[in-house]
Backbone and ligand atoms as CSV (ligand in chain L), in Angstrom:
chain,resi,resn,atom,element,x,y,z
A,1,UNK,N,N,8.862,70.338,-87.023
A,1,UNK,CA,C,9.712,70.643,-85.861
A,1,UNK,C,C,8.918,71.396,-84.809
A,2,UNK,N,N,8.445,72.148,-85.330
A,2,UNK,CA,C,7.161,73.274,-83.971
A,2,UNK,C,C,6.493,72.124,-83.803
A,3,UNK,N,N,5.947,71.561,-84.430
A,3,UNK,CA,C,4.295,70.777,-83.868
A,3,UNK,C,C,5.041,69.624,-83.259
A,4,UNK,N,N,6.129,69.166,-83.691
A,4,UNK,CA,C,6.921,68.011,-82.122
A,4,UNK,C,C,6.827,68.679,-81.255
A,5,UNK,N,N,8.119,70.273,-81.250
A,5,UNK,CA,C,7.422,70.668,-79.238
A,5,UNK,C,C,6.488,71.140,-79.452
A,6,UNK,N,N,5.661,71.317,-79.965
A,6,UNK,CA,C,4.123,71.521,-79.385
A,6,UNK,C,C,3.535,70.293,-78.629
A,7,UNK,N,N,4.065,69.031,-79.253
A,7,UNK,CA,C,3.869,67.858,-78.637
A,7,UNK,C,C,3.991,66.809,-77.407
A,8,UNK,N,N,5.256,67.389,-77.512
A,8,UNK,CA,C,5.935,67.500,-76.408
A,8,UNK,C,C,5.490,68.455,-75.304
A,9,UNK,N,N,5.480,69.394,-75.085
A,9,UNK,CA,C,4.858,70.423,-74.381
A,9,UNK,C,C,3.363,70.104,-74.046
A,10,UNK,N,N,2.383,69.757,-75.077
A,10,UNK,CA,C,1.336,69.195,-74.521
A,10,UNK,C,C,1.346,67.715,-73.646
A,11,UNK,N,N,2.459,66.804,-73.827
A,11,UNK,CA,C,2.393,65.978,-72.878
A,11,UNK,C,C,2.481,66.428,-71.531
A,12,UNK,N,N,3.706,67.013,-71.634
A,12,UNK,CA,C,4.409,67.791,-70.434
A,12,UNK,C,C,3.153,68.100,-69.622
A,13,UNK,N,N,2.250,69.076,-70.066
A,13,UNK,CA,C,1.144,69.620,-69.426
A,13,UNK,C,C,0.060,68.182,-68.886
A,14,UNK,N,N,0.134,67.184,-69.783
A,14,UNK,CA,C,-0.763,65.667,-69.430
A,14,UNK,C,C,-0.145,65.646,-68.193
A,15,UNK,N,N,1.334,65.185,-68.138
A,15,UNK,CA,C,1.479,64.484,-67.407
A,15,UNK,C,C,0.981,65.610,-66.144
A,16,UNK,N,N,1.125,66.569,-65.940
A,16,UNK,CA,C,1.119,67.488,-64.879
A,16,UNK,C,C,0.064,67.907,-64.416
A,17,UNK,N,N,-1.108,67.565,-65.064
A,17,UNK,CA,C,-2.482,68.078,-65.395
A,17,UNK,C,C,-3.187,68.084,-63.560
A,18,UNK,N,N,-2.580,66.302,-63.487
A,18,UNK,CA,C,-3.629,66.236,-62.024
A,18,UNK,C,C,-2.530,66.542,-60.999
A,19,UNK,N,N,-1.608,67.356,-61.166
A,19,UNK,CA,C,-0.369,67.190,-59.129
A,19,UNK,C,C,-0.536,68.531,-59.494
A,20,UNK,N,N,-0.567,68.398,-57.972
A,20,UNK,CA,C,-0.548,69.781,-57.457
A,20,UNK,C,C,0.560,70.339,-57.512
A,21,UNK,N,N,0.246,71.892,-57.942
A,21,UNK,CA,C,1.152,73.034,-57.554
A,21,UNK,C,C,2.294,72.463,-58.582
A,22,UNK,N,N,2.292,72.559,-60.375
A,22,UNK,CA,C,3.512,71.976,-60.698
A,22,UNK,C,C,3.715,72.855,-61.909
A,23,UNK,N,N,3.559,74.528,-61.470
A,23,UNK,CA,C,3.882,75.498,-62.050
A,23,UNK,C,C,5.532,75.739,-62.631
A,24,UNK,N,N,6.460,75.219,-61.480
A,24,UNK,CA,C,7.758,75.528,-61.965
A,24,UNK,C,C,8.362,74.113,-62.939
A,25,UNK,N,N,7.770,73.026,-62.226
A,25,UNK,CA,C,8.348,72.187,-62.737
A,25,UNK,C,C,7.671,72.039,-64.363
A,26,UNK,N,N,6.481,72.824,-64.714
A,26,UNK,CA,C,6.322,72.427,-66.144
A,26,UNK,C,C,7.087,73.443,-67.131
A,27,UNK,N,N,7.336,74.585,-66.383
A,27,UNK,CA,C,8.336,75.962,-67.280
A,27,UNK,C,C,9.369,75.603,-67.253
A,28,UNK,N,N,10.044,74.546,-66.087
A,28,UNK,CA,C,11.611,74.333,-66.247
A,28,UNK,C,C,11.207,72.946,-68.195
A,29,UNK,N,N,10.571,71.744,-68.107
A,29,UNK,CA,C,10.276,71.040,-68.598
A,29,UNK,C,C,10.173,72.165,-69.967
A,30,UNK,N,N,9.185,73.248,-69.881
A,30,UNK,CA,C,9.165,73.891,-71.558
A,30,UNK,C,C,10.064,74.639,-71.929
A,31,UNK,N,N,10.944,74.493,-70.890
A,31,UNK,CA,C,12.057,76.017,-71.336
A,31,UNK,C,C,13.288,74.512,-72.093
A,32,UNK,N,N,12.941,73.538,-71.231
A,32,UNK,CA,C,14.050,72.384,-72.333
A,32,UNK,C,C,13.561,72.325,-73.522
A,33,UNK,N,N,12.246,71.960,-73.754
A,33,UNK,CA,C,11.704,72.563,-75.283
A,33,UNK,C,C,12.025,72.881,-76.150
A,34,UNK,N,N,11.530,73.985,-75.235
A,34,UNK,CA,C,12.038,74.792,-76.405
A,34,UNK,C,C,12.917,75.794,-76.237
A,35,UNK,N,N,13.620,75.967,-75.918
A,35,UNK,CA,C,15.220,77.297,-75.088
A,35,UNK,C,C,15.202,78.120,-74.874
A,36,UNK,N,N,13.498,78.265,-73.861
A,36,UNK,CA,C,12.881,79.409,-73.450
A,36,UNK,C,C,11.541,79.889,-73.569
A,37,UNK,N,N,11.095,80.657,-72.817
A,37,UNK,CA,C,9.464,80.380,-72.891
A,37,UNK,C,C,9.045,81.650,-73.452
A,38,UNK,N,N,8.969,81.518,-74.750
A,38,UNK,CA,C,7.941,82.454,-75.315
A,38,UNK,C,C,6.604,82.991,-74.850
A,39,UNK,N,N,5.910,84.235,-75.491
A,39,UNK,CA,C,5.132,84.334,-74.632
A,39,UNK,C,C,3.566,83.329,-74.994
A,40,UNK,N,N,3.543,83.036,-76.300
A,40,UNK,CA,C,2.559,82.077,-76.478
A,40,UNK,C,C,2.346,80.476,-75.518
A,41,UNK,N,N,3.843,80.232,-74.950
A,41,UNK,CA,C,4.248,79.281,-74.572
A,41,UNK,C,C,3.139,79.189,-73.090
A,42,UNK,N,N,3.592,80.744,-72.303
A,42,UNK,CA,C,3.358,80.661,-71.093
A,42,UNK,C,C,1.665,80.896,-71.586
A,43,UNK,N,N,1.056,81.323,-72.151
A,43,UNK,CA,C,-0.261,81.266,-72.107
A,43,UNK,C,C,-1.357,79.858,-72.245
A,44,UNK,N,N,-0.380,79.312,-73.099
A,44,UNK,CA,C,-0.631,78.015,-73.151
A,44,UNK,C,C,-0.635,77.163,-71.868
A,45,UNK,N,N,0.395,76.942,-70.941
A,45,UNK,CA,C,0.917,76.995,-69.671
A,45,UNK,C,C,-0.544,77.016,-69.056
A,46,UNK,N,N,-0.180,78.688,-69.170
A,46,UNK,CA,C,-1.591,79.130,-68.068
A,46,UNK,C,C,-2.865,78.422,-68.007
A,47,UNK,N,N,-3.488,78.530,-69.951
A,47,UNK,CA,C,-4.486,78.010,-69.578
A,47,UNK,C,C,-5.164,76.319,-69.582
A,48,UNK,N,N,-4.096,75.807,-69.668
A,48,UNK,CA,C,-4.011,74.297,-69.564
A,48,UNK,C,C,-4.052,74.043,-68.292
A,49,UNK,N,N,-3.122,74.664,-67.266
A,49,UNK,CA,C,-3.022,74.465,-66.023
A,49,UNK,C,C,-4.136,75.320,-65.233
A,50,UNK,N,N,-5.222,76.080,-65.881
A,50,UNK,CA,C,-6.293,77.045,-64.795
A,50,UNK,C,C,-5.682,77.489,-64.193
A,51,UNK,N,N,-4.413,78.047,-64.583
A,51,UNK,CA,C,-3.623,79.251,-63.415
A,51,UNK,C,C,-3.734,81.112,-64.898
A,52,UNK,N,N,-3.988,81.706,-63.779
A,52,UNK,CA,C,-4.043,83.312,-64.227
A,52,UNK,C,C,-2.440,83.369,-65.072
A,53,UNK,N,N,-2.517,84.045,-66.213
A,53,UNK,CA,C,-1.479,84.336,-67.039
A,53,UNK,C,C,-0.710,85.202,-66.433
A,54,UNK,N,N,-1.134,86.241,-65.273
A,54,UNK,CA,C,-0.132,86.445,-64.674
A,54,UNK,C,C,0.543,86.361,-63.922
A,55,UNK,N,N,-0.177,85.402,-63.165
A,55,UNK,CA,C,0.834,84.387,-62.172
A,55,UNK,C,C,1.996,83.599,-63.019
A,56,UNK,N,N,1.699,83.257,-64.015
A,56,UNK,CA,C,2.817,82.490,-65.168
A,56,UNK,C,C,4.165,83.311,-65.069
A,57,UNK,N,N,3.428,84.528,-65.854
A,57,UNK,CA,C,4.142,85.418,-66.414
A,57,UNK,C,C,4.975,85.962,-64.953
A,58,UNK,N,N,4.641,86.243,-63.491
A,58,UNK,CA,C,5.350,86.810,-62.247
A,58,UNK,C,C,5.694,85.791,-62.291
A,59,UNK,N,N,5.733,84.018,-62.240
A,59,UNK,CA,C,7.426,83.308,-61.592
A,59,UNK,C,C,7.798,83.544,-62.647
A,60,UNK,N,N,7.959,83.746,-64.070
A,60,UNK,CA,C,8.908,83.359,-65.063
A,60,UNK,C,C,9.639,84.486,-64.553
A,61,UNK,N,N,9.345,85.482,-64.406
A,61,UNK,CA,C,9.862,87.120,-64.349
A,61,UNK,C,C,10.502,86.779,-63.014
A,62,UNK,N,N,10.082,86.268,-62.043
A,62,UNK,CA,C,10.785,86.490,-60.697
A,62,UNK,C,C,12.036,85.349,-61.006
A,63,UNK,N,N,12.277,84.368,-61.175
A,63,UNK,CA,C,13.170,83.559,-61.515
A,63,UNK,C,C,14.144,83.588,-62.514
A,64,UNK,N,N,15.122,83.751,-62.419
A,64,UNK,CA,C,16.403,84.167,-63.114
A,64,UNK,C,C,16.790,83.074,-64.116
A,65,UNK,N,N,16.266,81.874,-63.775
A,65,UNK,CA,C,17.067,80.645,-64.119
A,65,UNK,C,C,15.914,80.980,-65.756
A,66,UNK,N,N,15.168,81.207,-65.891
A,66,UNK,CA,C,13.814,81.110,-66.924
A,66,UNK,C,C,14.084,82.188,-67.894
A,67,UNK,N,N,13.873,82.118,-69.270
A,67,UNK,CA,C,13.908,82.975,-70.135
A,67,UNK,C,C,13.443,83.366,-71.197
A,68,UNK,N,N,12.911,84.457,-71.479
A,68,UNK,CA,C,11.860,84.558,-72.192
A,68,UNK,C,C,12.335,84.741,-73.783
A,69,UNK,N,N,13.621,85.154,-73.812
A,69,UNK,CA,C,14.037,85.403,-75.053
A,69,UNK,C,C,14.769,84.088,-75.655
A,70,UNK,N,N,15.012,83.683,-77.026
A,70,UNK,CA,C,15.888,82.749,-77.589
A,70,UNK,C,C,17.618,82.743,-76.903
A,71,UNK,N,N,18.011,81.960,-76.707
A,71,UNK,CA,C,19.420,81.799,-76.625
A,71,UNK,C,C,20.158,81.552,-77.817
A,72,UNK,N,N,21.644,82.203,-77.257
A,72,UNK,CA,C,22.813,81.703,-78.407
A,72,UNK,C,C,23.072,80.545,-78.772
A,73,UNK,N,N,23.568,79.768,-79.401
A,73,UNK,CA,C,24.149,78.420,-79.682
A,73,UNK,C,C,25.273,77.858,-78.419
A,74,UNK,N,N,25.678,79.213,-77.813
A,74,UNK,CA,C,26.973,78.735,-76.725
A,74,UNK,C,C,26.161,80.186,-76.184
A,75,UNK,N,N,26.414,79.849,-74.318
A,75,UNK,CA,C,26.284,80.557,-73.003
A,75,UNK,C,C,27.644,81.047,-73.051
A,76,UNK,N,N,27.799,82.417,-73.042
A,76,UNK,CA,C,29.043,82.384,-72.172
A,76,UNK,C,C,28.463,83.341,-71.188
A,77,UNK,N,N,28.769,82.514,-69.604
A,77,UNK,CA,C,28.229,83.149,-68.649
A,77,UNK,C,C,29.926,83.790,-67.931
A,78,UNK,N,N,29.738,85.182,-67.586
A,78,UNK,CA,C,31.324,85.742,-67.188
A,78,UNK,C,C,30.883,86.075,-65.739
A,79,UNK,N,N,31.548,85.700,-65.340
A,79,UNK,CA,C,31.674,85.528,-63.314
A,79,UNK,C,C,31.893,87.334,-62.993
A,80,UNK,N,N,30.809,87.954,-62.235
A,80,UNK,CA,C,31.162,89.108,-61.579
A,80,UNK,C,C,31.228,88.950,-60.209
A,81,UNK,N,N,31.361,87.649,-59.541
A,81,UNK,CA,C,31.221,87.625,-58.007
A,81,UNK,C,C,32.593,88.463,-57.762
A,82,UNK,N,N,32.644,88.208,-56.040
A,82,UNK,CA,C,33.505,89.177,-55.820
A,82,UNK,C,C,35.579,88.793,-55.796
A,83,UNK,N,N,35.493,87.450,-55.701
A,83,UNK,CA,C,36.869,86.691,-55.956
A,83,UNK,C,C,37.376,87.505,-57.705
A,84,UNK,N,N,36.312,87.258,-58.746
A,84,UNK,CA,C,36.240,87.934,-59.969
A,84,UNK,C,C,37.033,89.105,-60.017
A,85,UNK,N,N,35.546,89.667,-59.356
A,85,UNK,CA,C,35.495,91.434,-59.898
A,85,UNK,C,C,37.183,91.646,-59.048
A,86,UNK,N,N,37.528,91.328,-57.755
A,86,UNK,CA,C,38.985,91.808,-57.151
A,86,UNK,C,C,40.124,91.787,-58.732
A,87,UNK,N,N,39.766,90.781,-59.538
A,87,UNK,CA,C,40.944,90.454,-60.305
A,87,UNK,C,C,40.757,90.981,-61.581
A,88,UNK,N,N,39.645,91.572,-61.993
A,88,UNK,CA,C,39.288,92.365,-62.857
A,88,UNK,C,C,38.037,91.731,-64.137
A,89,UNK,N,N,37.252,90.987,-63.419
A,89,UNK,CA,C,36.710,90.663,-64.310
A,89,UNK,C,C,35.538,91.850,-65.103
A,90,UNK,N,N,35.415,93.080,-64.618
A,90,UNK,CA,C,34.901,94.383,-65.653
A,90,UNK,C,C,35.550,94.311,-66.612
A,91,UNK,N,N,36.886,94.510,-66.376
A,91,UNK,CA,C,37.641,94.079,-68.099
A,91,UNK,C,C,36.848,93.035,-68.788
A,92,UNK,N,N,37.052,91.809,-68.286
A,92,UNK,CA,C,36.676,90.528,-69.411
A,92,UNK,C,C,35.444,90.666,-69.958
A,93,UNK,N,N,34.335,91.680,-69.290
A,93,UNK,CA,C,33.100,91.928,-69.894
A,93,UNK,C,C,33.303,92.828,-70.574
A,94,UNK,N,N,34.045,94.039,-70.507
A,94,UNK,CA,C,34.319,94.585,-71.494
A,94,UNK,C,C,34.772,94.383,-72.553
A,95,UNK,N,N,35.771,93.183,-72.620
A,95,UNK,CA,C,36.709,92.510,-73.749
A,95,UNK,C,C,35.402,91.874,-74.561
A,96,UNK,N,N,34.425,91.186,-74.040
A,96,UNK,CA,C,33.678,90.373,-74.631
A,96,UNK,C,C,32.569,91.041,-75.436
A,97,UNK,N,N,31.938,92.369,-74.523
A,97,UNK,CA,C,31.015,93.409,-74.953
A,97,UNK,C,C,31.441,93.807,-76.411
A,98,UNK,N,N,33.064,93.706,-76.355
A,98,UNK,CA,C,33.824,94.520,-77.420
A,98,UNK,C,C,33.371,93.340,-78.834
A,99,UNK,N,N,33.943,92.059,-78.205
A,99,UNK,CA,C,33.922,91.332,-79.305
A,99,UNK,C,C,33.082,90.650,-79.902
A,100,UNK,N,N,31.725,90.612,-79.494
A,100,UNK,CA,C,30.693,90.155,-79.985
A,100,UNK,C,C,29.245,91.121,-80.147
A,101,UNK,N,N,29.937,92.592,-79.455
A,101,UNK,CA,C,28.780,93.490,-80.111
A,101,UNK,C,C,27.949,93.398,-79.008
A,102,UNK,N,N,27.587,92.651,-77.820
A,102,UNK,CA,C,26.402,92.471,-76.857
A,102,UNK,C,C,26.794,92.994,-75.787
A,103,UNK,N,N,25.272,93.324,-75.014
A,103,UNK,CA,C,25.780,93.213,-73.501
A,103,UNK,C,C,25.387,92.324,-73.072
A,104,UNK,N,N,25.721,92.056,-71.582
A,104,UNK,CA,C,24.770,90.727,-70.939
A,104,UNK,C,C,23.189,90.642,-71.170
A,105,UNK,N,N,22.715,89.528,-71.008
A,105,UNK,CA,C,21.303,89.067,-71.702
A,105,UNK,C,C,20.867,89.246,-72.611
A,106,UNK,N,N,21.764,89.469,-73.756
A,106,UNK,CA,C,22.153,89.581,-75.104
A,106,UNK,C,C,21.970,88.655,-75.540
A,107,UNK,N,N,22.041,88.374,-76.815
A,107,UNK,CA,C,22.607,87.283,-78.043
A,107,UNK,C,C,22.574,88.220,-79.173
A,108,UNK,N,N,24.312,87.719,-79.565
A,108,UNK,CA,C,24.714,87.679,-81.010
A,108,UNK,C,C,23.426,87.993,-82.347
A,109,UNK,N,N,23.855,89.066,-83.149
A,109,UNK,CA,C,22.891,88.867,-84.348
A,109,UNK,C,C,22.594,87.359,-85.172
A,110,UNK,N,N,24.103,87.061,-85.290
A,110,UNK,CA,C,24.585,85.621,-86.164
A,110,UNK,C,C,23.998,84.161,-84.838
A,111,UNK,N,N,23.150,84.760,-84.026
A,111,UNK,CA,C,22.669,83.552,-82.867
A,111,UNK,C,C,23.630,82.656,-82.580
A,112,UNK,N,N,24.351,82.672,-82.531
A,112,UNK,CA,C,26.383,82.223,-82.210
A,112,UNK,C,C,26.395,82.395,-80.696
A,113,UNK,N,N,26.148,83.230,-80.063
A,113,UNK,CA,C,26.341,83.573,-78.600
A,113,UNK,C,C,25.401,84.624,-77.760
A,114,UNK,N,N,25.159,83.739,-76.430
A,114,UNK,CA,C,24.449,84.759,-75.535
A,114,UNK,C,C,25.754,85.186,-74.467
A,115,UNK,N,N,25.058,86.622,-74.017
A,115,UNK,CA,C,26.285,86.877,-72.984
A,115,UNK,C,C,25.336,86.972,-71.225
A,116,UNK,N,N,26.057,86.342,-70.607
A,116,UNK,CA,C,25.219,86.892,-69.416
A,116,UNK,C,C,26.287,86.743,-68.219
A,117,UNK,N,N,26.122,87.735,-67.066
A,117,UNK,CA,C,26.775,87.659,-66.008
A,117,UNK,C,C,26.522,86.587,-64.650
A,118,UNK,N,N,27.103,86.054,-64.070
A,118,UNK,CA,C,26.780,85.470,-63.249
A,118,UNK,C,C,27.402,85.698,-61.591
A,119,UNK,N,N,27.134,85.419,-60.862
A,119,UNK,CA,C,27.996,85.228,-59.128
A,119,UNK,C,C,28.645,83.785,-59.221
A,120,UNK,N,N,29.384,84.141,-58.458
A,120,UNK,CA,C,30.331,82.710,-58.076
A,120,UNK,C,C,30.302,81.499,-58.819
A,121,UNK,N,N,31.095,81.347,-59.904
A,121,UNK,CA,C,30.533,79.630,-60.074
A,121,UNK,C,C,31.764,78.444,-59.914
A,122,UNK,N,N,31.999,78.994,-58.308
A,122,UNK,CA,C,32.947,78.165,-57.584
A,122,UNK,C,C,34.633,77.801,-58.091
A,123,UNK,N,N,34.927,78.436,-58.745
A,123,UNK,CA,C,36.331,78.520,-59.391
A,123,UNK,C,C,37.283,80.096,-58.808
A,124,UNK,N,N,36.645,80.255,-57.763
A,124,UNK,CA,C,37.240,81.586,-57.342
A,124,UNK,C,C,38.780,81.096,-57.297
A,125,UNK,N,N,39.361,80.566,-57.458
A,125,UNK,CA,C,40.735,80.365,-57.339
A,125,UNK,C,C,41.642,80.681,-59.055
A,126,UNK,N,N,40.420,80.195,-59.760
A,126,UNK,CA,C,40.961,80.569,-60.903
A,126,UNK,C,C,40.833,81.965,-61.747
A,127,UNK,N,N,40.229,82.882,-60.671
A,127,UNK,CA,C,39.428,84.350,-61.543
A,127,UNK,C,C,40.909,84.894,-62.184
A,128,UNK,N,N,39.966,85.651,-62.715
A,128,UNK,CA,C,38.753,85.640,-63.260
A,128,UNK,C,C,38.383,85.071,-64.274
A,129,UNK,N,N,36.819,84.275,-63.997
A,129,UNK,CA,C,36.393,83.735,-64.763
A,129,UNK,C,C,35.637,83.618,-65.419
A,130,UNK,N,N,35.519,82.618,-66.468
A,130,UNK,CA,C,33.863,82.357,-67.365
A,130,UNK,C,C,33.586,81.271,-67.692
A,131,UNK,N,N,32.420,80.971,-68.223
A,131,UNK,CA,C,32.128,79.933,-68.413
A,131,UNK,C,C,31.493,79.704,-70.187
A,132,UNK,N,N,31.686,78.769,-71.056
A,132,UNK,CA,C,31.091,78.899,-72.037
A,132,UNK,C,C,30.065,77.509,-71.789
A,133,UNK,N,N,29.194,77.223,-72.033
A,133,UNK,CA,C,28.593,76.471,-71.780
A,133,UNK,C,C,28.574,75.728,-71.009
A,134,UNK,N,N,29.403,74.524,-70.270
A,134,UNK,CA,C,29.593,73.444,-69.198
A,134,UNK,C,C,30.805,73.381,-68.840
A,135,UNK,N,N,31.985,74.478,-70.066
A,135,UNK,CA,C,33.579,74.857,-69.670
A,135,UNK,C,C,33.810,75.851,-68.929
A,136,UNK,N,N,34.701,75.899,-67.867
A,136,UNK,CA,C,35.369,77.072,-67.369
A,136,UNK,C,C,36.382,77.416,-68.020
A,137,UNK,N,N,36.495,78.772,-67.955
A,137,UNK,CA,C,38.055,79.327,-68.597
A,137,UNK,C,C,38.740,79.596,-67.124
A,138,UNK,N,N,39.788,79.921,-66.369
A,138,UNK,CA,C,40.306,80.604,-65.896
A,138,UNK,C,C,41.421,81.601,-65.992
A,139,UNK,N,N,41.977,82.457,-65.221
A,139,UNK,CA,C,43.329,83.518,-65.008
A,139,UNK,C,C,42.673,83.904,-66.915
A,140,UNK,N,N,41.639,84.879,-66.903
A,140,UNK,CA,C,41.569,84.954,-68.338
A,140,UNK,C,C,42.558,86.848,-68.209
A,141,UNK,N,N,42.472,86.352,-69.437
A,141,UNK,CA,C,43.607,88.104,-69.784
A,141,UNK,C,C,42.840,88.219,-71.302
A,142,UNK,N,N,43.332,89.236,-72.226
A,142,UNK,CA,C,42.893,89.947,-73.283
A,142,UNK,C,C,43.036,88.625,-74.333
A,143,UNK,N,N,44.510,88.225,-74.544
A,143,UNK,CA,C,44.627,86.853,-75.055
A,143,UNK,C,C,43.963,85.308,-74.586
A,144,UNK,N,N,43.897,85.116,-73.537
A,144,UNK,CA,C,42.683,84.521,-73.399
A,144,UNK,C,C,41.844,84.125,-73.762
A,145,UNK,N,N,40.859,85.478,-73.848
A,145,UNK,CA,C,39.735,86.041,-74.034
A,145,UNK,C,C,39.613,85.588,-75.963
A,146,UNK,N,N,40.214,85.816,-76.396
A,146,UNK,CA,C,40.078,86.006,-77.808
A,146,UNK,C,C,40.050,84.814,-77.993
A,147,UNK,N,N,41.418,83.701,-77.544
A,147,UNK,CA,C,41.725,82.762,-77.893
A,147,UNK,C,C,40.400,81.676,-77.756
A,148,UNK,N,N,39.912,81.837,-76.590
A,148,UNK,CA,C,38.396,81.276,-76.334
A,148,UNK,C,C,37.515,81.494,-77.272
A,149,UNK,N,N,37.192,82.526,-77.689
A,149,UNK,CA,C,36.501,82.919,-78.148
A,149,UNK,C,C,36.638,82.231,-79.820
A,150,UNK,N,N,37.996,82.266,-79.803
A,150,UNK,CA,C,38.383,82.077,-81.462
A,150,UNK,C,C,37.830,80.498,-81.384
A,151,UNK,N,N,37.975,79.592,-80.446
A,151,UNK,CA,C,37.371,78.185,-80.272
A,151,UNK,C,C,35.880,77.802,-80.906
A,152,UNK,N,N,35.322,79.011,-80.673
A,152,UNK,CA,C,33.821,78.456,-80.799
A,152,UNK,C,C,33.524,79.234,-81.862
A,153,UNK,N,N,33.854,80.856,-82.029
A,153,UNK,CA,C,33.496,80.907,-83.684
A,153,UNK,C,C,34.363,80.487,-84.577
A,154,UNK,N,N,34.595,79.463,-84.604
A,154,UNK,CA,C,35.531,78.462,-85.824
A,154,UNK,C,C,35.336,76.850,-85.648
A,155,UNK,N,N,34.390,76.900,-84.445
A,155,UNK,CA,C,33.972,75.303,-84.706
A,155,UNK,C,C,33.242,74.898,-85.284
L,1,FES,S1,S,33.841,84.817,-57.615
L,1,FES,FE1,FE,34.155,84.161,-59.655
L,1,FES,S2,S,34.331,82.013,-59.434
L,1,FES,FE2,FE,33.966,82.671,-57.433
């Protein structure tokens, strides 16, 4: 299983070897990989591509979308934009903080769930909201919250 994405990952770098400037597009490509770029990952990166390890290491760090740590099995990303936060979404992070032990950019001991906050993800009509992977929840409340929750640790 490692030495496939290792395999993978070394294509990735083939194909990229001769175009220019294709720093982001090979970390977005290894972070599908493998579900995030370790730090062996980006060195590898670096020195395949003749770019300085810390140029690697400053976009991964400057870019939000990139991550250096493992993820949960399920995202739940909880909306703090400001449609949200008016309707109380501090609660729902609190409700969630409560129930899975994390804070945001967290994951679960049992690797079951990452928690992370996000801005707007265009459902301001329904705040406050979240998202678990590619689902929105909306109008979440305490029951809600659980009930969601009860979805995915029992699937
Ligand atoms: S502010 Fe939360 S969905 Fe827009």
């Amino acid at each position: 299983m490692v030495d496939e994405k290792l395999n993978r990952l070394n294509r990735i770098l083939k194909d990229y070897s001769d175009a220019p400037g294709p720093l982001v597009q090979v970390l977005h490509r290894a972070q599908e990989v493998y579900g995030y770029l370790p730090a062996d990952v980006q060195l590898r990166i670096a020195d395949r591509l003749e770019i300085p390890r810390s140029t690697v290491h400053g976009v991964v760090s400057f870019y939000s979308f990139f991550r250096t740590e493992p993820r949960g099995e399920h995202m739940i990303s909880i909306c703090t934009g400001t449609a949200c936060h008016v309707k109380g979404a501090e609660r729902i992070v609190d409700m969630i903080q409560e129930a899975l032990g994390i804070l945001p950019g967290e994951t679960s001991e049992d690797g079951r769930f990452t928690l992370q906050d996000v801005r707007c993800i265009g459902a301001c009509g329904l705040a406050p909201v979240m998202m678990i992977d590619e689902d929105v929840y909306g109008k979440l409340d305490r029951k809600k919250v659980e009930a969601t929750l009860d979805l995915y640790r029992n699937a």
